[in-house]
N, C-alpha and C positions, 0 to 999 in steps of 0.2 A: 406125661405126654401133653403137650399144647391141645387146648382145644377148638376147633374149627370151627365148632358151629356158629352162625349167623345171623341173622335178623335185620331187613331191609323193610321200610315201612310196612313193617306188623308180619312182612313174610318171612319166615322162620327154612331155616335147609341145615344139612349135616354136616357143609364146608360151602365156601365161599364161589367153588367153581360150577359156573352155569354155561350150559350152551346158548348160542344166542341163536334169533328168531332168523333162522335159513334154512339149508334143503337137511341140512341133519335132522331137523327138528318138525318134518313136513309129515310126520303121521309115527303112529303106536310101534309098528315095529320097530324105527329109529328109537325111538327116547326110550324103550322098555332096554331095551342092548346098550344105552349113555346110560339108564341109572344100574344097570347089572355092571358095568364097568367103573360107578365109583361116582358119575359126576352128580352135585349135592342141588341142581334144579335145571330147569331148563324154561326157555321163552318159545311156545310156539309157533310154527312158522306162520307170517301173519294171514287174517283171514280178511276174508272180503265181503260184499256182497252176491249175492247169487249169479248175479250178466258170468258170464263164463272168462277165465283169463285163458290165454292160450298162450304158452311159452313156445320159442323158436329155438331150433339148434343150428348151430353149436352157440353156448351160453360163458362159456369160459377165458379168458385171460388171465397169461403170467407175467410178472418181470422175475427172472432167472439169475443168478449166480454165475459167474465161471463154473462152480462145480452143482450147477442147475438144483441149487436150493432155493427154495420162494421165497423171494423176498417181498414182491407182492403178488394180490391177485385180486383179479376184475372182472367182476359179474355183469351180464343184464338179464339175469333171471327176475321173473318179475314174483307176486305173491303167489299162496297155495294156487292150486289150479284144480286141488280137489274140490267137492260138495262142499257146502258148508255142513250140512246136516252129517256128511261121514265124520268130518275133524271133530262135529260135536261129541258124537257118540264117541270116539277114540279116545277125546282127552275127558271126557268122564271114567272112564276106563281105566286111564293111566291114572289117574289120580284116586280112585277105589282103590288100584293094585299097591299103589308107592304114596299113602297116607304121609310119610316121613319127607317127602322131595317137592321142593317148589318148583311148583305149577302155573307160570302166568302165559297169559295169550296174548300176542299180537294184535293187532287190530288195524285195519285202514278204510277209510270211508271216505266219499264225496262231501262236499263242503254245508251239508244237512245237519241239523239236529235232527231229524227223525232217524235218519240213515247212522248217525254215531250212535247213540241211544236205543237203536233197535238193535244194532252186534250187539253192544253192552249187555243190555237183559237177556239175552240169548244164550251167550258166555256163563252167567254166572249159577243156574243151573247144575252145569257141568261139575260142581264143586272147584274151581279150579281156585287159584292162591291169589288172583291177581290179572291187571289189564297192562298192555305197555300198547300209546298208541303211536304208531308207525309217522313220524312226521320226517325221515330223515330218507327214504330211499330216492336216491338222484336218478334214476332212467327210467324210461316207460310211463309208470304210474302219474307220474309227474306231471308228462305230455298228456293225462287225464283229469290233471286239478288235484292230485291227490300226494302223499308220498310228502318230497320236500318243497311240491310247489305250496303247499301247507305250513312244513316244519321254517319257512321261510321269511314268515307275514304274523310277527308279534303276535299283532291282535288276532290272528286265526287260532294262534297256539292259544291264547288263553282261554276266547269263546270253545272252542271244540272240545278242553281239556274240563273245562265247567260244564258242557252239556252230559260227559260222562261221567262226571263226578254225580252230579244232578239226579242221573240214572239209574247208578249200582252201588251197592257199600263193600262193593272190591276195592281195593288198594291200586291205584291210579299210577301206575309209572311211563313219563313220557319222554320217548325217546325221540333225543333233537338227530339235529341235522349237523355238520362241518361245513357246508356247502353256504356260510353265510359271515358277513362281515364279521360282528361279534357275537360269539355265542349265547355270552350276557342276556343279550335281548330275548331269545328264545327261552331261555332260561328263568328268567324274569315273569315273561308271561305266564310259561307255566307255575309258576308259586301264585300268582295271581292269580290265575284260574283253579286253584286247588289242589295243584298235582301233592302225591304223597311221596314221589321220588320221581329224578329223572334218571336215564339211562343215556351214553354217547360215548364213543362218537357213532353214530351210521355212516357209510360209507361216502367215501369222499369221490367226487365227481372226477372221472379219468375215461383218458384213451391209452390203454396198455403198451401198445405200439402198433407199427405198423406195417403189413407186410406186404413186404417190396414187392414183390410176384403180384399180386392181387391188387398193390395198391388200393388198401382197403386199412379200416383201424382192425383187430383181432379183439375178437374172435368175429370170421366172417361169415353172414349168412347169406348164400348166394352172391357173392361178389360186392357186397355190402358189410358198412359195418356200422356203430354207432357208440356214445360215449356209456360208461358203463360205472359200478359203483367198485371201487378200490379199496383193500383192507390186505391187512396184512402185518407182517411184523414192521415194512415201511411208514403205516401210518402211525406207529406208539407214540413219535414224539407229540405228532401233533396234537392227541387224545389226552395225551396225560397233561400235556399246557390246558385244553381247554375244558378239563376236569379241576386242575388247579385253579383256575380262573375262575369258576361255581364254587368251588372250595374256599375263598377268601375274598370274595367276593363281600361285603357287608348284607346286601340285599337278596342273598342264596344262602348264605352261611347258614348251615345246619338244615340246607336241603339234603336229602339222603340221595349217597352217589350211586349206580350200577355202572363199573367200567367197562370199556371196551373199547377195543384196538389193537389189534397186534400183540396179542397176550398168547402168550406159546410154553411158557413156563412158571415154575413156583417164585423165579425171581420178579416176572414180570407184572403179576399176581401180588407181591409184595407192592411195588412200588406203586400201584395204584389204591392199594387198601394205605396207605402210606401218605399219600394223596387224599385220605377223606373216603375213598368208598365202600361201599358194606357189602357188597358183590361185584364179581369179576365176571364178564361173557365172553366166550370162544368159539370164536366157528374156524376161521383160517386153519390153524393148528390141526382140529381135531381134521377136515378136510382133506388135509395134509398127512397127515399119520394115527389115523384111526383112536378111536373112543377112548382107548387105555390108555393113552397120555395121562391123562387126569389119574393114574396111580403114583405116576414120580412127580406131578404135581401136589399133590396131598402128601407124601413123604417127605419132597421139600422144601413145602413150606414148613410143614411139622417138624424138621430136622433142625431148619432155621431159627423157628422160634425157640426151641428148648435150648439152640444156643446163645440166644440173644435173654434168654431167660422171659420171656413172653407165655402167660398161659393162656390168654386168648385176644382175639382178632383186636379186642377193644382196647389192648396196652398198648397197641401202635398203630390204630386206623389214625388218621388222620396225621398226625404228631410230625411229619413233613411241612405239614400246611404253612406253620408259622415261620418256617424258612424259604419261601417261595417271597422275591418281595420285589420292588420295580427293581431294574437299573440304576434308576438314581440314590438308590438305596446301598450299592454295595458299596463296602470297604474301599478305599481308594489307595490304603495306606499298606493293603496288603500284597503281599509279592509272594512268589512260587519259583521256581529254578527245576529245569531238568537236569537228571542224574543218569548217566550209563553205565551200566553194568556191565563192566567187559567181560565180564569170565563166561557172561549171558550170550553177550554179542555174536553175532554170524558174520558180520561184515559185509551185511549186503547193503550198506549206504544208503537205503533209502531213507535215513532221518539226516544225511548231511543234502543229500539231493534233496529234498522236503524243503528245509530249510534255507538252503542257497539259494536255491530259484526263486522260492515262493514268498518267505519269511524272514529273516532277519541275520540270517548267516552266520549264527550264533553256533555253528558244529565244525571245528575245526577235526580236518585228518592227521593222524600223527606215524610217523614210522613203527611197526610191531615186530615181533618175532614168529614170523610168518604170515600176518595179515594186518591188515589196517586195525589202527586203534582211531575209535572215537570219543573226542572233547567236547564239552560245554562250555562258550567262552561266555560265562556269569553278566561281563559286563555289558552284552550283547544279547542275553537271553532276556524273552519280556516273558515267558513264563505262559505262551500260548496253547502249550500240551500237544501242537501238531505233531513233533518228531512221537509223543508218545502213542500217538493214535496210529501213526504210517508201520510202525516198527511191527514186524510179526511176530516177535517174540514176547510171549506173556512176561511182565514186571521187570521189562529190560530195560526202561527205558521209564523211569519212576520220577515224580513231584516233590520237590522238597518245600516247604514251608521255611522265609527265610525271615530270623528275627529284625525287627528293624524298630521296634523301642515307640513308635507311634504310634498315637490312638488314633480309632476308628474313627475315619472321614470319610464322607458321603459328598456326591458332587456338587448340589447345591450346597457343600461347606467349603468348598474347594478352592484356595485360593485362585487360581486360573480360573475359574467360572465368571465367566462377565457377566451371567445375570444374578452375582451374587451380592446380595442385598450388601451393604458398603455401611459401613458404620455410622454414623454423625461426626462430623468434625468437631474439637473441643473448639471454646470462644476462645480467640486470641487474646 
């Protein structure tokens, strides 16, 4: 049986899946019912100073499926709004009960060293595992100095992340923002200022949509709405580029990852440990269909590896990494061809319409017996994989790899590159 367990700067858990710091994770009875359900740590929902938060309803936004599956969802809940002194007592609690399950806390503060550095010593008491501080949330907190107006300004992330280093000898994980040019730079700082791991993506800055009636963005409070923080299985792509991007980075390389983003399953779990990180956080999913997720997560990841012949998380964390590389890097000599599988085929033509209209007209119709057949015309195909993406039918609609006896050419080697360096002339 593959082994799960994990270890993210010096925090130790039973498997790689964490909830991350939101309403799941906003007091004792939540997380004591996440670790009876399986999942191997959780991030406290962030804590504050004592000034009182005060949340408004309604808090919630979706982006929906035809068949009203989430495919995103957008908050502007803001932090805890309980005591500080209850969450302290709780998560000592929790972490007396569940010795084995990692325990880090949130944290967000005003642009003070006294004010970071007093959570900090406050926190650490509690016995808990670990600090992650909150530099990514884009609503509200923001419009108070706090949040991503922080996660936003290099030189804050490094000073803020060194005042609590400064403070405690809890393991420091800072969680950036998406809400910013390049991540790099956030990133950056914090190795600078000491961090022992970062955590990202936080939610990305959104207006869910809008509703017509109200003319308002949703979710509306009193006839009002505002922009909100986005997550969901929509934002994965963007999470796992700007985890890749920390990952192979020269001046991040072998900062320690905590992913997140649109992580809903053991596949999705996968490709971010795959990507470099030593833990994986979920909130959408679990939001979405309750705590037990995390048991067909941990079976298939665990299925996965024993058939990839993996006995633990360390034979394939990262080992993507080295294939992650610019554009001007890839293969230029390499070609691909679509394949249809008629016997697969339904004959609903969406890969010749795909193709006609949009693309390269490479799907020619043929007479059948009884329905249309569809062709690949080779010399017409550039090997875009659209028709294979449009088609509804799993493996109908397949990539061939086509020999072509060249070696690997990259575009700066490219004879058609006009900025490519040009030999010397010999002397006549």
């Amino acid at each position: 049986m593959a082994d799960l367990r994990g270890t993210i700067a010096g925090i130790k858990s039973p498997n790689p899946f964490w909830l991350a710091s939101a309403p799941p994770t906003d007091k004792e009875y939540n997380i004591v019912r996440a670790f009876k359900a399986g999942w191997g740590g959780v991030v406290w929902k962030t804590l504050g100073e004592d000034p009182p938060v005060v949340n408004v309803s309604s808090r919630y936004g979706a982006l929906l499926d035809s068949n009203r599956t989430m495919i995103g969802f957008n908050n502007i809940e803001l932090i805890t709004d309980r005591p500080l002194e209850v969450n302290l007592r709780e998560i000592a609690a929790v972490k007396k009960a569940w010795p084995d399950r990692a325990v880090v806390v949130s944290l967000m503060a005003v642009m003070t060293e006294e004010a970071w550095a007093g959570l900090a010593r406050r926190v650490e008491p509690t016995g808990a595992d670990g600090l992650e501080l909150n530099f990514g949330c884009p609503h509200g907190m923001c419009e108070r100095g706090m949040g991503s107006a922080i996660g936003q300004v290099p030189e804050m992330v490094e000073q803020v992340t060194r005042w609590v280093k400064n403070a405690t000898r809890l393991p420091v994980i800072v969680k950036l923002t998406p809400n910013i040019t390049n991540v790099l730079w956030s990133a950056e700082a914090a190795k600078r200022g000491g961090a022992d791991a970062v955590s990202l993506i936080n939610t990305i800055n959104s207006i869910a949509s809008v509703d017509l009636d109200a003319m308002a963005p949703t979710p509306t409070v009193g006839g009002k709405g505002t922009h909100g923080g986005y997550c969901g299985p929509a934002v994965k792509p963007i999470a796992l580029n700007m985890v890749a991007e920390i990952a192979r980075n020269p001046d991040t390389r072998g900062l320690p990852i905590s992913g997140i983003g649109g992580i809903g399953t053991w596949r999705d779990a996968a490709e971010f440990l795959a990507l470099g990180c030593g833990s994986v956080q979920v909130c959408t999913a679990a939001m979405t269909y309750g705590f037990r997720i995390v048991e067909d997560m941990i079976d298939g990841l665990s299925a996965w590896m024993d058939e990839k012949g993996y006995r633990t998380l360390a034979d394939f964390q990262g080992r993507a990494v080295p294939n992650v590389v610019n554009w001007n890097d890839l293969n230029m000599n390499f070609v691909t061809k679509a394949r249809i599988d008629k016997d697969l085929c339904i004959d609903c033509g969406r890969c010749h319409i795909a193709c006609e209209d949009t693309s390269h007209q490479a799907i020619r119709i043929l007479p059948g017996d009884g329905k249309r057949l569809f062709e690949v015309v080779d010399e017409e195909c550039v090997g875009c994989n659209l028709c294979a993406h449009v088609c509804p039918v799993p493996d109908c609609i397949t990539m061939h790899e086509q020999e072509t006896g060249r070696p690997y050419l990259t575009w700066p080697e490219h004879p058609q590159n006009p900025a490519r360096v040009q030999p010397p002339k010999a002397a006549e």
